[in-house]
VEXROLUM-647012 format. One record per atom (N, C-alpha, C): residue number from 1; atom name; x, y, z. Coordinates in nm, 4 decimals, decimal comma. Layout:
BEGIN
  torlum  kolgu        xx        yy        zz
     NUM     CA         X         Y         Z
...
END
This chain:
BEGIN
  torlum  kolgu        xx        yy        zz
       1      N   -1,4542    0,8373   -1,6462
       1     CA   -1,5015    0,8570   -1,5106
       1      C   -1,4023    0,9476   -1,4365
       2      N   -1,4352    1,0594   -1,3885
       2     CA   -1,3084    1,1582   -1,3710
       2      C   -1,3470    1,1588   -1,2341
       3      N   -1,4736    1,1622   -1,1988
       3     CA   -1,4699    1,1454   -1,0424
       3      C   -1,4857    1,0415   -0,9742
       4      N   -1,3880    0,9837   -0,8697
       4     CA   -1,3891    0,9005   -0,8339
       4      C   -1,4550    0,8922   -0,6683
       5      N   -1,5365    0,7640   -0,6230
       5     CA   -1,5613    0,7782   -0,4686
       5      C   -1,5243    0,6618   -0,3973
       6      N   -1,3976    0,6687   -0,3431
       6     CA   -1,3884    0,5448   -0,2821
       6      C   -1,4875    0,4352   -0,2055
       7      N   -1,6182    0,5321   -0,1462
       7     CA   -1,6760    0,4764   -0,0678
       7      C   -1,7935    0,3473   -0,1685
       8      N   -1,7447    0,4282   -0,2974
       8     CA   -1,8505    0,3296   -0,3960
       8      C   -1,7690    0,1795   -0,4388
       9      N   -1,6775    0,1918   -0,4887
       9     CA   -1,5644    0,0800   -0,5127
       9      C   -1,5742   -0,0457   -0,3730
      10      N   -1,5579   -0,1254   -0,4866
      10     CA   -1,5898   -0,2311   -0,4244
      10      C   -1,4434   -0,3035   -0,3721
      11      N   -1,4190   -0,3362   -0,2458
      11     CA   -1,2892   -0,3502   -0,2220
      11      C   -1,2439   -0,5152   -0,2909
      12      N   -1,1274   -0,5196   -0,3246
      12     CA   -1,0765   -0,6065   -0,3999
      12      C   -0,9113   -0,6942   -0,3963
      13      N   -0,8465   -0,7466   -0,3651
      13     CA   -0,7316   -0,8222   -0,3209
      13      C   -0,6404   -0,7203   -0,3274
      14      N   -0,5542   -0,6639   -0,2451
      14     CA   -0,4654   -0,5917   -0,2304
      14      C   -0,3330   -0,6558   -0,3007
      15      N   -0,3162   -0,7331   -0,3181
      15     CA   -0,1553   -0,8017   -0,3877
      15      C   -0,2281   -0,9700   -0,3665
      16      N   -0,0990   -1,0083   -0,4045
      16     CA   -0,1523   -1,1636   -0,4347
      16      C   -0,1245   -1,1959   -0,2781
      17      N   -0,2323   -1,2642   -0,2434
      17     CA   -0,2675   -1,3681   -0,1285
      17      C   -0,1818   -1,3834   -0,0100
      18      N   -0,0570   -1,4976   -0,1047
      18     CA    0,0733   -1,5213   -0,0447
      18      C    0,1932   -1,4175    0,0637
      19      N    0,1581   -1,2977    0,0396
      19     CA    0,2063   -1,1752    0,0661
      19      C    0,1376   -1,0819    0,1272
      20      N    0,0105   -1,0252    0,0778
      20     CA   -0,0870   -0,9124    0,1426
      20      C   -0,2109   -0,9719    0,1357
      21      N   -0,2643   -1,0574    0,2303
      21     CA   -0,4076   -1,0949    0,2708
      21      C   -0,5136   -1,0371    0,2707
      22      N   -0,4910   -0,9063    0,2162
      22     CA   -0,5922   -0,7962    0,2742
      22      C   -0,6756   -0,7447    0,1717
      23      N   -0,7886   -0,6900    0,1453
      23     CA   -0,8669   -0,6265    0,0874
      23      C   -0,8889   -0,4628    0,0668
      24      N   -0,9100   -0,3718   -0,0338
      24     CA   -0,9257   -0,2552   -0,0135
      24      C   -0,9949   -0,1572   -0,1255
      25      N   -1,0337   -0,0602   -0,1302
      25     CA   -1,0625   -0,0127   -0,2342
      25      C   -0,9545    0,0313   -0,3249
      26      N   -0,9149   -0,0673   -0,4489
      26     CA   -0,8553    0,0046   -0,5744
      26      C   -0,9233    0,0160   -0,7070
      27      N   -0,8434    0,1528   -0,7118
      27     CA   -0,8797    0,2314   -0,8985
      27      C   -0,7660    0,2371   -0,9087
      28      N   -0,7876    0,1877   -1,0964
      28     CA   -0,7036    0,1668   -1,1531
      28      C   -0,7368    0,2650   -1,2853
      29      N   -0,6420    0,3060   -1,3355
      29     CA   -0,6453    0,4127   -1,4338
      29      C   -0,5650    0,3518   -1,5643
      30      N   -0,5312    0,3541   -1,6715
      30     CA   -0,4707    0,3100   -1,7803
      30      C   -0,3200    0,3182   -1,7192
      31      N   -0,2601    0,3692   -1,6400
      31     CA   -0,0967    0,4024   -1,6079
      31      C   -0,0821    0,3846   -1,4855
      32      N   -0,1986    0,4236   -1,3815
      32     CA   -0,1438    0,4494   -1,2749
      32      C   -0,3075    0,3898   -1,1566
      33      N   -0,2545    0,3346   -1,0292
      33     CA   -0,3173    0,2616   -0,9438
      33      C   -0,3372    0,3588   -0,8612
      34      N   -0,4562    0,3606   -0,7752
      34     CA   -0,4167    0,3958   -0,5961
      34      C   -0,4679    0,3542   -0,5371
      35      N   -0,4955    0,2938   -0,4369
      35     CA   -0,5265    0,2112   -0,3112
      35      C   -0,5142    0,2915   -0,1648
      36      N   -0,6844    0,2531   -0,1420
      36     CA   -0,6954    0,3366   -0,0197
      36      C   -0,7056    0,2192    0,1035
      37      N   -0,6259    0,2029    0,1680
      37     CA   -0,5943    0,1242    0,2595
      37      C   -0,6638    0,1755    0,4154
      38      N   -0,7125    0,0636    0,4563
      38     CA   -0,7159    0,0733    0,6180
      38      C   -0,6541   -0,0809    0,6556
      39      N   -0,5846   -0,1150    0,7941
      39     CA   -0,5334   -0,2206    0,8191
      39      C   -0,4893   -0,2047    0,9609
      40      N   -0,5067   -0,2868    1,0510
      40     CA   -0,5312   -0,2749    1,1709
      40      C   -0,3869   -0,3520    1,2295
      41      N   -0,3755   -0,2768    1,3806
      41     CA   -0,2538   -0,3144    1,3913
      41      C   -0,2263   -0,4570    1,4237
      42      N   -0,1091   -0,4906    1,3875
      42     CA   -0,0677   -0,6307    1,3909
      42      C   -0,0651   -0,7094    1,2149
      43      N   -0,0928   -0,6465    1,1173
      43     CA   -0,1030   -0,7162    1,0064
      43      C    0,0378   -0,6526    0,9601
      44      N    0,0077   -0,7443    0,8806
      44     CA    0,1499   -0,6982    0,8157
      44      C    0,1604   -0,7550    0,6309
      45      N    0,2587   -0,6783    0,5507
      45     CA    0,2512   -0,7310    0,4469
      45      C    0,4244   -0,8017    0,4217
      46      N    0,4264   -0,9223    0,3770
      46     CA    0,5428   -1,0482    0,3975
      46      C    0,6551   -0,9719    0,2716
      47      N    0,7776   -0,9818    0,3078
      47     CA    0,8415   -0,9569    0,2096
      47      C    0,8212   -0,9759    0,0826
      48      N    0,7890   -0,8949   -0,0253
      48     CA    0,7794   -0,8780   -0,1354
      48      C    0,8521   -0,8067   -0,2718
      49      N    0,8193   -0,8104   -0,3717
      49     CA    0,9014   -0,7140   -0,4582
      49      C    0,7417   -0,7028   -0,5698
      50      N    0,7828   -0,6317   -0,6658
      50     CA    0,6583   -0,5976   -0,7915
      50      C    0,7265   -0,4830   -0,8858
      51      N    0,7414   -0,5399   -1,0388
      51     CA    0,7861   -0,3886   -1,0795
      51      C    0,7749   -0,2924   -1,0960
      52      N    0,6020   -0,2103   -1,0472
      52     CA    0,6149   -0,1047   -1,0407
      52      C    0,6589   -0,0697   -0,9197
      53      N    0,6786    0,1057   -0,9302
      53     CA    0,7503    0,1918   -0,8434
      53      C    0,6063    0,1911   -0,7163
      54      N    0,6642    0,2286   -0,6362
      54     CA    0,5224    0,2773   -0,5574
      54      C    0,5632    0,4128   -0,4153
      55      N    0,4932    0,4577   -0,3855
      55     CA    0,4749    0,5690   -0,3362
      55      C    0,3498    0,5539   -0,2298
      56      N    0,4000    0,5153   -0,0852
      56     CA    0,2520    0,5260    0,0033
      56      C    0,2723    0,6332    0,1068
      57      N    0,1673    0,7008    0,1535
      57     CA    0,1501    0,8016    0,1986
      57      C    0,0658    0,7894    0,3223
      58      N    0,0691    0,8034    0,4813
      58     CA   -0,0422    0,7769    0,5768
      58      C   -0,0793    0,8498    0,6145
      59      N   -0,2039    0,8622    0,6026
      59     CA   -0,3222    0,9122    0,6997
      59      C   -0,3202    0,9678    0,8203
      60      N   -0,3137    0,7998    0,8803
      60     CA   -0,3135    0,8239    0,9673
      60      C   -0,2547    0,6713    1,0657
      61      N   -0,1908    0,6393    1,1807
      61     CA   -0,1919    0,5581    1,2177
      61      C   -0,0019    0,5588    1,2322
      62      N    0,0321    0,4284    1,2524
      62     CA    0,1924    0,4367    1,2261
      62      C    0,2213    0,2626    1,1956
      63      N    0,3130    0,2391    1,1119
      63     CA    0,3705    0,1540    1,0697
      63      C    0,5684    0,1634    1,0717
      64      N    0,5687    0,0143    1,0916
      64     CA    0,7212   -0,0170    1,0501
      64      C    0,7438   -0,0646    0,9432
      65      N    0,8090   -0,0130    0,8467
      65     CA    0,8503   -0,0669    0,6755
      65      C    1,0304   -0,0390    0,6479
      66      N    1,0116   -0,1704    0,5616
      66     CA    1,1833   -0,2287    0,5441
      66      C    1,1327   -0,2355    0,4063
      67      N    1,2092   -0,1421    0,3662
      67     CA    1,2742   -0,1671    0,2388
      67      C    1,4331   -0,1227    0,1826
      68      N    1,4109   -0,2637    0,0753
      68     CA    1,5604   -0,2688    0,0208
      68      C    1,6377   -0,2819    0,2187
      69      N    1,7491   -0,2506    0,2307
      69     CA    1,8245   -0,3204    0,3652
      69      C    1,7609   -0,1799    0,4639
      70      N    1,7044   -0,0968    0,4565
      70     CA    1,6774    0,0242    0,5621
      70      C    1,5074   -0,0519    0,6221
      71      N    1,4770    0,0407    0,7528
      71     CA    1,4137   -0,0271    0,8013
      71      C    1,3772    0,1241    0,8902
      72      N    1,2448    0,1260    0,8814
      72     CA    1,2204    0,2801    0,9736
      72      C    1,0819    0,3105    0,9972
      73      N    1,0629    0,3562    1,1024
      73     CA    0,8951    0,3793    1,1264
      73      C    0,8086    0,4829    1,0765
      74      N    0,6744    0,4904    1,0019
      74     CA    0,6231    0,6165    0,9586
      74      C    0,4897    0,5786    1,0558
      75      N    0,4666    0,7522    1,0336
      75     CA    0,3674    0,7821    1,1279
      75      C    0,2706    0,8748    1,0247
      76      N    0,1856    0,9313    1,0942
      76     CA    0,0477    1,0255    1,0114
      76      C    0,1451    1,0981    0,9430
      77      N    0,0917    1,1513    0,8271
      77     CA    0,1588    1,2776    0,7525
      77      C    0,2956    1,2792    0,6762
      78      N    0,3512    1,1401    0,7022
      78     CA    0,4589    1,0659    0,6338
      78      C    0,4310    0,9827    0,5399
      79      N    0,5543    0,9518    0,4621
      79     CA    0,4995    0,8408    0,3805
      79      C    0,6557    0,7480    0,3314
      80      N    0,6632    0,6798    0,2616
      80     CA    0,7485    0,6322    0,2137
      80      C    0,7758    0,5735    0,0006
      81      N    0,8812    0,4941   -0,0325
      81     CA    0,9311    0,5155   -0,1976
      81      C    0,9515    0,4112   -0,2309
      82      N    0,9242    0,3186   -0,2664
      82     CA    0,9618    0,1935   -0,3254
      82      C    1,0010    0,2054   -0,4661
      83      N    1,0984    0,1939   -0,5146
      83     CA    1,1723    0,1812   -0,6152
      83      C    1,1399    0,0259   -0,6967
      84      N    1,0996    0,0492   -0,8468
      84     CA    1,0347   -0,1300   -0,8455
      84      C    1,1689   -0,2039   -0,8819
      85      N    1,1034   -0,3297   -0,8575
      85     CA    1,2014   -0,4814   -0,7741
      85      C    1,2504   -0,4535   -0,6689
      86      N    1,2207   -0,3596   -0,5693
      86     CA    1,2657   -0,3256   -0,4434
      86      C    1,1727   -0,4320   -0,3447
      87      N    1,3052   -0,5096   -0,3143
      87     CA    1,1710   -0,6711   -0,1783
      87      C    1,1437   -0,5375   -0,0524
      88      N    1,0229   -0,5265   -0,0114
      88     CA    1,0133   -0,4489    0,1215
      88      C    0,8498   -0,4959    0,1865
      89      N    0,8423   -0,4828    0,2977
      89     CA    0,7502   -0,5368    0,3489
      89      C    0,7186   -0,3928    0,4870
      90      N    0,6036   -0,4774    0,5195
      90     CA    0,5316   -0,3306    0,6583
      90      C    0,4667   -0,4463    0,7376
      91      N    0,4841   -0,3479    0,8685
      91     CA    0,4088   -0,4111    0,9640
      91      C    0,3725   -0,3118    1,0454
      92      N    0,1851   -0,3520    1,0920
      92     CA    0,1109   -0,1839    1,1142
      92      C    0,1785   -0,2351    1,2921
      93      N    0,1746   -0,1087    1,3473
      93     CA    0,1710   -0,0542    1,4906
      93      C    0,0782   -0,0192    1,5290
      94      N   -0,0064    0,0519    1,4994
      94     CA   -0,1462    0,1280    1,5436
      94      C   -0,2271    0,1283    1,4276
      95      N   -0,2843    0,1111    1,4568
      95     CA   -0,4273    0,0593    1,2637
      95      C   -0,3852    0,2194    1,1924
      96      N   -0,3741    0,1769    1,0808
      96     CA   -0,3872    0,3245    0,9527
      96      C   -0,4463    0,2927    0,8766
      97      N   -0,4635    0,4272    0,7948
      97     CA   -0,5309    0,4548    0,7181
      97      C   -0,4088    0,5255    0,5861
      98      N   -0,4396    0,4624    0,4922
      98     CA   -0,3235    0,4920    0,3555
      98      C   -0,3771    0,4970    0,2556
      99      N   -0,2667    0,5624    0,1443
      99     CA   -0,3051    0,6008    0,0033
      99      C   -0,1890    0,5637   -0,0798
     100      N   -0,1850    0,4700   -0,1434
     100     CA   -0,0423    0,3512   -0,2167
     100      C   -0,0877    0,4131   -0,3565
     101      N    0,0219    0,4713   -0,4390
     101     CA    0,0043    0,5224   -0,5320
     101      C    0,1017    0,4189   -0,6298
     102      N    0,0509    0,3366   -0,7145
     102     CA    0,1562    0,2584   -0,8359
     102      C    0,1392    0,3040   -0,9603
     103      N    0,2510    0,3028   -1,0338
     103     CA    0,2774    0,3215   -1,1643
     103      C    0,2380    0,1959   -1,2204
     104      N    0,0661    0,2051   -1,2584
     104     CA    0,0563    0,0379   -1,3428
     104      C    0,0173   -0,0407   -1,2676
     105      N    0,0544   -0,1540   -1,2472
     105     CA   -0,0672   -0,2820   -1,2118
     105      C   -0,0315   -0,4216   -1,2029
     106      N    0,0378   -0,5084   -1,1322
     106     CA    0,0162   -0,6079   -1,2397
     106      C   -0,1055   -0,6738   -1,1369
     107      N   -0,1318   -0,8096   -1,2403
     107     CA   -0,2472   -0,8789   -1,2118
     107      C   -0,2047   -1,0343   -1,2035
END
């Protein structure tokens, strides 16, 4: 399946429960994840860690994210690096819209 449409995917648990409550459209590929996120302000995802690496990128909107001991705000057109076993967590400011790119999966 080489083309993908987010709008067809059926949205599905963003991380386990305990941590990210939230729902979204992910594809998953044999190596590599991406997750198209929307999340409105005031949610947030609880300190966490996971071993893949991850890479999220926004849209649009702005968030505060701590990872590892730094702590800094992104806005549209920014993004941020999670290094895996890196604990880091977000909390939205203004609802966004994102694209979380992982190496892998777990389940």
């Amino acid at each position: 399946m080489p083309k993908i449409d987010f709008a067809t995917i059926k949205p599905i648990l963003a991380g386990p429960a305990e941590y990210h409550p939230y729902v979204a459209p992910i594809y998953r590929g044999e190596h590599v994840e991406i997750q198209r996120g929307k999340y409105r302000r005031g949610e947030a995802a609880k300190r966490h860690s996971h071993p893949e690496e991850q890479i999220v990128y926004l849209l649009e909107g702005r968030l505060t994210a701590s990872i590892g001991d730094e702590e800094f705000e992104v806005t549209a057109g920014q993004g941020y690096h999670v290094p895996p076993n890196t604990p880091h967590n977000l909390t939205v400011i203004e609802d966004i819209e994102m694209l979380s790119f992982k190496n892998g999966f777990s389940t």
